[in-house]
DRENKE-969110 format. One line per field, with one value per residue (C-alpha): y, x negated, z. Coordinates in nm, 4 decimals. Each point is the difference from the previous one (the first is absolute). Layout:
BEGIN
py <- c(Y_...)
px <- c(X_...)
pz <- c(Z_...)
***
This chain:
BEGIN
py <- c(-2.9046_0.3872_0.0583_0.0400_-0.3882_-0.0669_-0.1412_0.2543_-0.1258_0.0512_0.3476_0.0840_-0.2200_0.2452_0.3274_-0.0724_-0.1103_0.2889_0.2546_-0.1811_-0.1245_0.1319_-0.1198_-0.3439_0.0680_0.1599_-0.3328_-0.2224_0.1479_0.0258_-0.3715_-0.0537_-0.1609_0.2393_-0.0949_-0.4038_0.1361_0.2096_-0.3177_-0.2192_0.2108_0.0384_-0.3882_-0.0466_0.2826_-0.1178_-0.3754_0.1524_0.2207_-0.3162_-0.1941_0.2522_0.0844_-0.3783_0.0188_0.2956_0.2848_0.2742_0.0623_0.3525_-0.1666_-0.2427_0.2825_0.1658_-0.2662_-0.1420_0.2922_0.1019_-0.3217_-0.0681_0.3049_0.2874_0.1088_-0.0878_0.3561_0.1030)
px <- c(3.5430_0.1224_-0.0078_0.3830_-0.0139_-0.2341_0.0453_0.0775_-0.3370_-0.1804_0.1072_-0.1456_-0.3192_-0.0563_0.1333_-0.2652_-0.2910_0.0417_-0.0246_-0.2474_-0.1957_0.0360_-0.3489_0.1078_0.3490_-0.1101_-0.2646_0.2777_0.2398_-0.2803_-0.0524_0.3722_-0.0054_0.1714_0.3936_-0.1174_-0.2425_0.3296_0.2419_-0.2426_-0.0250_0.3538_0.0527_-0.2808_0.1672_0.2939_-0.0700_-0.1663_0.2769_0.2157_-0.1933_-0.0332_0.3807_0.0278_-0.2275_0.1979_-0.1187_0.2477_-0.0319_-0.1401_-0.2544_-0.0848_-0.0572_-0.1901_-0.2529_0.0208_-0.0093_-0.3630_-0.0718_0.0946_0.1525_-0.2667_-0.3416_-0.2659_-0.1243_-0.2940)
pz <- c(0.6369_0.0799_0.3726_0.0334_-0.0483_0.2742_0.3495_0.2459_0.1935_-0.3211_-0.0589_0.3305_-0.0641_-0.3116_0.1830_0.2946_-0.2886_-0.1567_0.2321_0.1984_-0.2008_-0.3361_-0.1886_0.0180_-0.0284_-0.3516_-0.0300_0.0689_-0.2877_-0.2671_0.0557_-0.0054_0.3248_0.2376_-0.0459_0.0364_0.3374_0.0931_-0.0361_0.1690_0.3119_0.0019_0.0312_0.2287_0.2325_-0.0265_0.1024_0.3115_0.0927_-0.0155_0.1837_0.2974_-0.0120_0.0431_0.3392_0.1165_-0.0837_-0.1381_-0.3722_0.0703_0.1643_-0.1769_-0.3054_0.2401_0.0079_-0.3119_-0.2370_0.1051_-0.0858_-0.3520_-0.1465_0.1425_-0.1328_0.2505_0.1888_-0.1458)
***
């Protein structure tokens, strides 16, 4: 799948992977996993983002929280 395809979430998953943590970014795409860990993270973000919106936070909140979850490398 070419990244103009992916999920917006997903394109950020794999901007933030890559620049944060770029040996398993490069791990991840020699194994061929990294567009299916991208997508994944994408839906699981996404789901959470929903499911704050729906107890009232504000969608830029809810991103706040849930992209550190799902879509950022841990900090090292």
């Amino acid at each position: 799948m070419a990244k103009t395809n992916l999920d917006p979430y997903a394109r950020i998953f794999l901007d933030a992977w890559r620049e944060g943590s770029p040996k398993t970014y490069r791990e991840w795409r020699r194994e061929g996993v990294l567009e299916q860990k991208a997508q994944a993270a994408a839906e699981r973000a996404r789901e959470r983002v929903a499911e704050l919106v729906s107890q009232g936070l504000a969608p830029d909140e809810a991103r706040e929280i849930a992209f550190p979850m799902y879509l950022y490398p841990p900090r090292e």
